[in-house]
Backbone and ligand atoms as CSV (ligand in chain L), in Angstrom:
chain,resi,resn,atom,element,x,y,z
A,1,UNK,N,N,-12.713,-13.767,-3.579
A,1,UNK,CA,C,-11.711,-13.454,-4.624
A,1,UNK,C,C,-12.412,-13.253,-5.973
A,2,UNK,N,N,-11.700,-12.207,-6.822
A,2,UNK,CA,C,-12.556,-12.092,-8.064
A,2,UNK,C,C,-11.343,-12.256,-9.254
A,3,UNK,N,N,-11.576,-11.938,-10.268
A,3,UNK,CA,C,-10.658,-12.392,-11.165
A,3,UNK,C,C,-10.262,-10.851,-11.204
A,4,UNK,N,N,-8.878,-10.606,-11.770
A,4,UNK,CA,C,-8.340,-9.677,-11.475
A,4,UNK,C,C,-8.412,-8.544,-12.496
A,5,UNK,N,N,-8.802,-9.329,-13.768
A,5,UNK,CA,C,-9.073,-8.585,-15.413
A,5,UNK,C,C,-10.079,-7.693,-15.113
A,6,UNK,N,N,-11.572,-8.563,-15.028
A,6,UNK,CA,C,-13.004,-8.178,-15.098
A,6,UNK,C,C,-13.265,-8.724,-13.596
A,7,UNK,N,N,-13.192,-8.805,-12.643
A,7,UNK,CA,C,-14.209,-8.697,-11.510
A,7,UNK,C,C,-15.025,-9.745,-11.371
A,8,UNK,N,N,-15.011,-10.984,-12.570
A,8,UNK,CA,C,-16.050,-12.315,-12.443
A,8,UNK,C,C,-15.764,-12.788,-11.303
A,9,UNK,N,N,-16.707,-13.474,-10.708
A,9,UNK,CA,C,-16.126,-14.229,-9.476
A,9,UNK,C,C,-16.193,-15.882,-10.139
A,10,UNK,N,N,-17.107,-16.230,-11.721
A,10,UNK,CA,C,-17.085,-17.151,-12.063
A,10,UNK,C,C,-15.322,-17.397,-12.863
A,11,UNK,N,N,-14.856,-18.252,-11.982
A,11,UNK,CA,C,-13.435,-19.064,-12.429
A,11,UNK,C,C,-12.801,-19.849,-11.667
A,12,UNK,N,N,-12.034,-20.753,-12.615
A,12,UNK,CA,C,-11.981,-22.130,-11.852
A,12,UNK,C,C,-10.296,-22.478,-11.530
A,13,UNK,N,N,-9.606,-23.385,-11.027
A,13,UNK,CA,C,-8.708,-24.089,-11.132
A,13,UNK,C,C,-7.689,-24.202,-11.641
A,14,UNK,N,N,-6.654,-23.756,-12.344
A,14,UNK,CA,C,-5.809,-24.353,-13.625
A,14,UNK,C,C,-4.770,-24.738,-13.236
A,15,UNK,N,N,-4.267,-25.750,-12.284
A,15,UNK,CA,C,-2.863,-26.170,-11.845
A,15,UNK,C,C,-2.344,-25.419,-10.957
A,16,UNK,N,N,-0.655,-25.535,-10.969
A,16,UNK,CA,C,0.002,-25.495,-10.364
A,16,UNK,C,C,0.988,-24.535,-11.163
A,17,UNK,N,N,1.465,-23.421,-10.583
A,17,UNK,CA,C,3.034,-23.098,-10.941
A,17,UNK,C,C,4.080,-21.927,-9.572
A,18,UNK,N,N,4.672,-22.986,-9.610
A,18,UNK,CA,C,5.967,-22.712,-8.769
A,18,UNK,C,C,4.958,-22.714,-7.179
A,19,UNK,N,N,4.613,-23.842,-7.140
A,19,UNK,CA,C,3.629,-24.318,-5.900
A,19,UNK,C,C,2.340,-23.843,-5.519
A,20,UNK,N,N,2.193,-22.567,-6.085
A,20,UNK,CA,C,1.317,-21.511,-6.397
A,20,UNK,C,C,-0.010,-22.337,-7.302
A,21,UNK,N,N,-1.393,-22.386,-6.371
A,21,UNK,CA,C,-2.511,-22.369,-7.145
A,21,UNK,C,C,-2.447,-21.210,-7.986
A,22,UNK,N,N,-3.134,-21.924,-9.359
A,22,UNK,CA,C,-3.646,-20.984,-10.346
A,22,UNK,C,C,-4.623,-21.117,-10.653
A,23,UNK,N,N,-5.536,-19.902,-11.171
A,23,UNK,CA,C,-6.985,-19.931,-11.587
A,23,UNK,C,C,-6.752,-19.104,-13.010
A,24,UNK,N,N,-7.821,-19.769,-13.435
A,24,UNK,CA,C,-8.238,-19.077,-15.104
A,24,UNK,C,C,-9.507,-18.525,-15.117
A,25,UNK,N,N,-10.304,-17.473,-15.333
A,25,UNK,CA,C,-11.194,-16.334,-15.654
A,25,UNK,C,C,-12.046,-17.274,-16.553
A,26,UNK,N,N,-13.006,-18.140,-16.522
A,26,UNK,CA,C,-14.099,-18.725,-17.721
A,26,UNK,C,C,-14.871,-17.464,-18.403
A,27,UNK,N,N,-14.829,-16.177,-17.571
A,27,UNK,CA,C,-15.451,-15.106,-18.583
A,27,UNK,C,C,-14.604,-15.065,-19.689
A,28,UNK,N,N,-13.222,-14.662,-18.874
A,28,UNK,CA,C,-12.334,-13.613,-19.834
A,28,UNK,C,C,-10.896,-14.429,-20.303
A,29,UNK,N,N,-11.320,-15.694,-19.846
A,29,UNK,CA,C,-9.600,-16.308,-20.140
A,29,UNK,C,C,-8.529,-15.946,-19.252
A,30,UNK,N,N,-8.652,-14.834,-18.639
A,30,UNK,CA,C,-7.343,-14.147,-17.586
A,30,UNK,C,C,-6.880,-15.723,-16.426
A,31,UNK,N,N,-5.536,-15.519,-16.812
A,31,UNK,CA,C,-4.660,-16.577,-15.707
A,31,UNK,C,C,-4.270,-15.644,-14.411
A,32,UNK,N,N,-4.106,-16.437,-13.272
A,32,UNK,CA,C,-3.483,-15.147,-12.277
A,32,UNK,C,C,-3.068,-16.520,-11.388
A,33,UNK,N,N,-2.180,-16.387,-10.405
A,33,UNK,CA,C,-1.719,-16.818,-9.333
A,33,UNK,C,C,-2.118,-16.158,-8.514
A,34,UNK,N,N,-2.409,-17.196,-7.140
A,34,UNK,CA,C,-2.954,-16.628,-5.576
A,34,UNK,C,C,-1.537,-16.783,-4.775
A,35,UNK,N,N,-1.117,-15.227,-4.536
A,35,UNK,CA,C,-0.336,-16.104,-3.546
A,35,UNK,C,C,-0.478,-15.256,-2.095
A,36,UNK,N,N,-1.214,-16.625,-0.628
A,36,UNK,CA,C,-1.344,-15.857,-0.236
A,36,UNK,C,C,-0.387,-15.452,1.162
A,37,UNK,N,N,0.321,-15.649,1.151
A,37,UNK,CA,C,1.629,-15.065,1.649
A,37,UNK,C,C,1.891,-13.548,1.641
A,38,UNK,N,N,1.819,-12.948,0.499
A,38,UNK,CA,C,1.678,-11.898,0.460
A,38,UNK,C,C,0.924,-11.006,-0.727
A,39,UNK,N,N,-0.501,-11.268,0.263
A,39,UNK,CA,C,-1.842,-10.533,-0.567
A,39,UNK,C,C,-1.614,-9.054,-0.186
A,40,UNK,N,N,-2.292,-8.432,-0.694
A,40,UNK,CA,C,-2.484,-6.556,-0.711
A,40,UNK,C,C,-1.351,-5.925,-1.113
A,41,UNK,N,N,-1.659,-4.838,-1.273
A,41,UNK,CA,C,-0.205,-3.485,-1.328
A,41,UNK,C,C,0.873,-3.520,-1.426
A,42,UNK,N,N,1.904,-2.897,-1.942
A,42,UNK,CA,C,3.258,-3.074,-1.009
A,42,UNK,C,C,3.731,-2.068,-0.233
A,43,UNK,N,N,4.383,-2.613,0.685
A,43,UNK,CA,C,4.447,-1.890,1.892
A,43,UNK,C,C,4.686,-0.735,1.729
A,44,UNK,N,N,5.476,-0.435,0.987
A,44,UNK,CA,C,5.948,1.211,0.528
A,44,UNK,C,C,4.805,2.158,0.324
A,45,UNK,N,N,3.592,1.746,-0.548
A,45,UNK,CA,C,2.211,2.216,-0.504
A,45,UNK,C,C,2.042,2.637,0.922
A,46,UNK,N,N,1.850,1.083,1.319
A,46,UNK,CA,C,0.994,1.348,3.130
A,46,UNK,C,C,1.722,2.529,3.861
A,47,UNK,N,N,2.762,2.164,3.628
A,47,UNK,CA,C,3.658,3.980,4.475
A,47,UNK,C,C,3.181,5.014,4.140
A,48,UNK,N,N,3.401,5.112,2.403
A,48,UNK,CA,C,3.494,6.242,1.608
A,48,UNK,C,C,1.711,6.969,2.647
A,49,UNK,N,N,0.565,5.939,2.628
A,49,UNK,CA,C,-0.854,6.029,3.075
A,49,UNK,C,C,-0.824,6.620,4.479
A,50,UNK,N,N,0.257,6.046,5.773
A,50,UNK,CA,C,-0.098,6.430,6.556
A,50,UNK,C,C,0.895,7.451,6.453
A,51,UNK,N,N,1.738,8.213,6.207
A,51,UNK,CA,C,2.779,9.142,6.171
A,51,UNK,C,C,1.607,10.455,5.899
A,52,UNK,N,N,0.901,10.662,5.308
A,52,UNK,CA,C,0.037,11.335,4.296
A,52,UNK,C,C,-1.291,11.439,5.419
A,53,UNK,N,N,-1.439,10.284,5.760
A,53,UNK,CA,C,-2.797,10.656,7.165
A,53,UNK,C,C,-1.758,11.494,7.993
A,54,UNK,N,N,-0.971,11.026,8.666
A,54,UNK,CA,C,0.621,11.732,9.773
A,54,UNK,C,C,0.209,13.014,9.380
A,55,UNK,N,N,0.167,13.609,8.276
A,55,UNK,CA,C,0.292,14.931,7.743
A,55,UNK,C,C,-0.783,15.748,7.165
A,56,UNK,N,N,-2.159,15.083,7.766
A,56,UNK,CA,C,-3.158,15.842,7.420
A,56,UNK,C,C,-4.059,15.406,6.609
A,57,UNK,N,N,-3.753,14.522,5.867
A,57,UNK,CA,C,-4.818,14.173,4.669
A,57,UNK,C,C,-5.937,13.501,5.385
A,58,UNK,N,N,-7.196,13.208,4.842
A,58,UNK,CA,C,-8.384,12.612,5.128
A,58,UNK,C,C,-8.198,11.221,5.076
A,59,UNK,N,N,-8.647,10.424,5.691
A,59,UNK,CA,C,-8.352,8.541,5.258
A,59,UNK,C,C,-9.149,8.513,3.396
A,60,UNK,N,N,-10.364,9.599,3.807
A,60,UNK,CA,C,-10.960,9.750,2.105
A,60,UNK,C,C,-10.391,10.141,0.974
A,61,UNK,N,N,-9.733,10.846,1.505
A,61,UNK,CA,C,-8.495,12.131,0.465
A,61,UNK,C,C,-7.564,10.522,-0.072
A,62,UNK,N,N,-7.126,10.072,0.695
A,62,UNK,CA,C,-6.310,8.971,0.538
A,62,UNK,C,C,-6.523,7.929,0.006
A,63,UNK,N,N,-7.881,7.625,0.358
A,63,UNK,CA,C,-8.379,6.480,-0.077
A,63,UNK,C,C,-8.615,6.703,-1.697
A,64,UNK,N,N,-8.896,7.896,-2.377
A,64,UNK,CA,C,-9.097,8.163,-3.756
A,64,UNK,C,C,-7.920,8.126,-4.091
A,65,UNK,N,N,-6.919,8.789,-3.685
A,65,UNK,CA,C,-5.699,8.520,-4.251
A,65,UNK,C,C,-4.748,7.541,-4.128
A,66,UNK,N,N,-4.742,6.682,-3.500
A,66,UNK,CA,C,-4.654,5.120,-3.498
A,66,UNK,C,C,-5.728,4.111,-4.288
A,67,UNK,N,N,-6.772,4.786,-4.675
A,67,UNK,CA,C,-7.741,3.354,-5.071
A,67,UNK,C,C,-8.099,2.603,-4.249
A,68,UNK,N,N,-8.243,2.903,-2.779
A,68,UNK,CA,C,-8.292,1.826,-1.856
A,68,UNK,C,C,-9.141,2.341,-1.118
A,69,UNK,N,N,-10.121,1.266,-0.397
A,69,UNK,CA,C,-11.423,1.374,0.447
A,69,UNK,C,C,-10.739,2.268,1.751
A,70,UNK,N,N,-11.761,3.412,1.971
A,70,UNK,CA,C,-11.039,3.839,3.293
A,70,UNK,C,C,-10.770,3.064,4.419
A,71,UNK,N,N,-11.702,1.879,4.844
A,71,UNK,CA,C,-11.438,0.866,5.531
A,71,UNK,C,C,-10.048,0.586,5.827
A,72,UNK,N,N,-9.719,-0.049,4.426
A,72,UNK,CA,C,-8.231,-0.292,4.468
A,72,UNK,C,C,-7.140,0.159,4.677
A,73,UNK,N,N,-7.105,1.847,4.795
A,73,UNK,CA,C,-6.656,2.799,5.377
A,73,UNK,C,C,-6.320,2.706,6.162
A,74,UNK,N,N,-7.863,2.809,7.143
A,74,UNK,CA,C,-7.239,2.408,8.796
A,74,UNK,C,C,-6.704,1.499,9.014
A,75,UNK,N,N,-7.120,0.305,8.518
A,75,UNK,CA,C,-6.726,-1.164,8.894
A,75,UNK,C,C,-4.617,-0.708,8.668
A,76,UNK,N,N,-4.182,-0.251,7.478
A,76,UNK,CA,C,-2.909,0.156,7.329
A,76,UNK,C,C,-2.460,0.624,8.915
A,77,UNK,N,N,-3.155,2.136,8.901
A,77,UNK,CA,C,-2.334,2.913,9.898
A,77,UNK,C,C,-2.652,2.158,11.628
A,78,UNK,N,N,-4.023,1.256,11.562
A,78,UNK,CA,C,-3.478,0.451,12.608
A,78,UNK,C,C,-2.572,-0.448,12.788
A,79,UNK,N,N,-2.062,-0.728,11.571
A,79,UNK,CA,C,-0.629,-1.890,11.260
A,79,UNK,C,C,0.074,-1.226,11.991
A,80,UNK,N,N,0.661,0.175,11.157
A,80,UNK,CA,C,1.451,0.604,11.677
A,80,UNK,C,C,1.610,1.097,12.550
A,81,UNK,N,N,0.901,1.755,13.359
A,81,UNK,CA,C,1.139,2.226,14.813
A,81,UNK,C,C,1.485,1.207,15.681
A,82,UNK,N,N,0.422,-0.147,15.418
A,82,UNK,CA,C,0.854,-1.571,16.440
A,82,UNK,C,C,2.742,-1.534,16.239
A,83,UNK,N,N,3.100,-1.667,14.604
A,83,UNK,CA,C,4.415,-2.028,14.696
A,83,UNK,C,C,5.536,-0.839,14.916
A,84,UNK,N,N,5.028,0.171,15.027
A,84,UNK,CA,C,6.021,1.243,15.572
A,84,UNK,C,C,5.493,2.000,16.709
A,85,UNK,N,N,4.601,1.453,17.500
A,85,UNK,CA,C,4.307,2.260,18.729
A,85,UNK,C,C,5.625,2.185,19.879
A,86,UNK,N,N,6.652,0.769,19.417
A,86,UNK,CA,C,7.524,0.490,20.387
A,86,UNK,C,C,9.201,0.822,19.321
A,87,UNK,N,N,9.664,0.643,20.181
A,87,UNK,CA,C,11.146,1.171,19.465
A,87,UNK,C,C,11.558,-0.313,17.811
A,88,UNK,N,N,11.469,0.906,17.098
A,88,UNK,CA,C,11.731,-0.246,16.105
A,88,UNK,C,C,12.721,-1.208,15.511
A,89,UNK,N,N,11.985,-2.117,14.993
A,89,UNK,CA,C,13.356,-3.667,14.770
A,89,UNK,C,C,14.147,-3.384,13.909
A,90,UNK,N,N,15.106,-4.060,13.187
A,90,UNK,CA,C,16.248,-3.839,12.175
A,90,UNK,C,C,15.735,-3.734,11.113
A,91,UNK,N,N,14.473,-4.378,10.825
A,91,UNK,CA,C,14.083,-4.447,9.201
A,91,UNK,C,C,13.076,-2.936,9.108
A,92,UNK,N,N,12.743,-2.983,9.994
A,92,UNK,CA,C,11.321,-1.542,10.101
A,92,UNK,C,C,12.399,-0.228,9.605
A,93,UNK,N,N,13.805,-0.465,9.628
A,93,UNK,CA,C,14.793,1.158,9.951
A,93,UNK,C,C,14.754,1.944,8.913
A,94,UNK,N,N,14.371,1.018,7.737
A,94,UNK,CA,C,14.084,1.725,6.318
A,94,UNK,C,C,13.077,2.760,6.267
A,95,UNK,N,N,12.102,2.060,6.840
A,95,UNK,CA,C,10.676,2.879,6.236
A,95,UNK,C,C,10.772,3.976,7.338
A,96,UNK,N,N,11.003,4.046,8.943
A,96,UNK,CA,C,11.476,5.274,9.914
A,96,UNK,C,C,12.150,6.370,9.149
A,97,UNK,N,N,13.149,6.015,8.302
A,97,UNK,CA,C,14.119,6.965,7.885
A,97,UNK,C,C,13.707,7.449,6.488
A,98,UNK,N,N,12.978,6.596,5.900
A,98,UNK,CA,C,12.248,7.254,5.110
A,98,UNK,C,C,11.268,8.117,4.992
A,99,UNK,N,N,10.170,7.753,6.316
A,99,UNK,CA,C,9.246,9.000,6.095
A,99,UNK,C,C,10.163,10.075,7.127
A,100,UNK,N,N,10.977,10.118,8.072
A,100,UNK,CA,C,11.925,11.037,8.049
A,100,UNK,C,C,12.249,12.262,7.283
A,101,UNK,N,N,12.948,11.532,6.278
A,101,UNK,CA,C,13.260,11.717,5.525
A,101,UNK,C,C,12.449,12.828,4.901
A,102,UNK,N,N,11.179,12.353,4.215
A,102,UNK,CA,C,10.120,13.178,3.560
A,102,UNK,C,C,9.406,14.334,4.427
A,103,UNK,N,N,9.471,13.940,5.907
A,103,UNK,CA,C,9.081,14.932,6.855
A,103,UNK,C,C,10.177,16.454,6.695
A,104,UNK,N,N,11.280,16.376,6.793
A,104,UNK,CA,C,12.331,16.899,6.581
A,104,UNK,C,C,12.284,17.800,5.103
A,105,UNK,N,N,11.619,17.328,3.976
A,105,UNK,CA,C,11.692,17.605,2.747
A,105,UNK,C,C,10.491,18.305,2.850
A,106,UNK,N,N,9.443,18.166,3.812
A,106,UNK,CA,C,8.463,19.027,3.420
A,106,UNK,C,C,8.656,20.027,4.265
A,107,UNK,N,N,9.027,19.947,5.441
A,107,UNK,CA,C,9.273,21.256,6.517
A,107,UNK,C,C,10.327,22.445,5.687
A,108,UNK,N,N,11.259,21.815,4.980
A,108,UNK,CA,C,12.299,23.037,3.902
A,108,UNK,C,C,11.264,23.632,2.794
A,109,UNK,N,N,10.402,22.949,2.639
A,109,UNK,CA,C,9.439,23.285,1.247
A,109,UNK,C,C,8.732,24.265,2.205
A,110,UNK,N,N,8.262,24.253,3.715
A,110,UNK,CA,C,7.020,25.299,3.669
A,110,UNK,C,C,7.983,25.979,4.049
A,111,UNK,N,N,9.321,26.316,4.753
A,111,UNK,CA,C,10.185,27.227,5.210
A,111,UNK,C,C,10.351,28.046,4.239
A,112,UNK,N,N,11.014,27.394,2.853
A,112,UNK,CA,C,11.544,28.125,1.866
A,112,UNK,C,C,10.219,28.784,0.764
A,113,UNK,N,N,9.645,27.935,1.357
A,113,UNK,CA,C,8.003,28.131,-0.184
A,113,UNK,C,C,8.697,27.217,-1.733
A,114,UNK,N,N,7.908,27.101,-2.422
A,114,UNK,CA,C,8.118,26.439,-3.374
A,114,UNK,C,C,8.961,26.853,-4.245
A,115,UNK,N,N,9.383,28.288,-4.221
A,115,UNK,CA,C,10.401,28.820,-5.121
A,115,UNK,C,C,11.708,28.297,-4.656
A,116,UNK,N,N,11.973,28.162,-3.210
A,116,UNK,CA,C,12.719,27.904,-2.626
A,116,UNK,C,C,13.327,26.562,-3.013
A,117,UNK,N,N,12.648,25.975,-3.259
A,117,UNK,CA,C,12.828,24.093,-3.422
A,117,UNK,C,C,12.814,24.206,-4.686
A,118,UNK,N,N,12.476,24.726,-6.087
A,118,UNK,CA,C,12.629,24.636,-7.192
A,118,UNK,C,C,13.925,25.252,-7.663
A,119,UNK,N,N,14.445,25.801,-6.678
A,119,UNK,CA,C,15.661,26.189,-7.289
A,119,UNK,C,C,16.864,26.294,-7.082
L,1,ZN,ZN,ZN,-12.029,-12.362,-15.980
């Protein structure tokens, strides 16, 4: 773990809030909470990432435009294939219908061409 300001890895301790360890930055003063329940991304990213591989992009192409190690890329789109290789649960129905959704929005965009969708 590094501090989240500047990248020190020198920082220490500072209590407790809302059960949550906290650390303070001895470089830079920066406070941050760990919480690790739910470390990385939010999920909407991780879709938005593998929706975008789905459709051609490079894990590299992606990885620059996310800020994120291509590694983590895959590690994403192996999430997701594990959790939608099988028919999906009640909470997953959002993000299905969402990249849907965007699949749908881009197939009218190359049908119509861009004039088409701008106007
Ligand atoms: Zn710092």
């Amino acid at each position: 773990m590094n501090c989240r300001k500047c990248q020190s890895t020198d920082f220490v301790k500072n209590g407790h809030i809302n059960e949550k360890q906290r650390y303070k930055c001895k470089k830079c003063d920066y406070q941050w909470t760990e919480n690790h329940k739910h470390r990385g991304r939010p999920s909407a990213e991780r879709a938005f990432a593998v929706f975008l591989y789905c459709h051609g992009l490079s894990m590299n192409a992606i990885s620059k435009m996310l800020d994120t190690a291509p590694s983590t890329i895959l590690k994403w789109i192996r999430n997701f294939s594990n959790q939608h290789a099988h028919p999906p649960e009640p909470q997953t129905d959002a993000v299905v219908l969402e990249l849907d959704e965007m699949w749908h929005y881009l197939k009218k965009k190359q049908t119509l061409g861009l004039e088409g969708v701008l106007s």
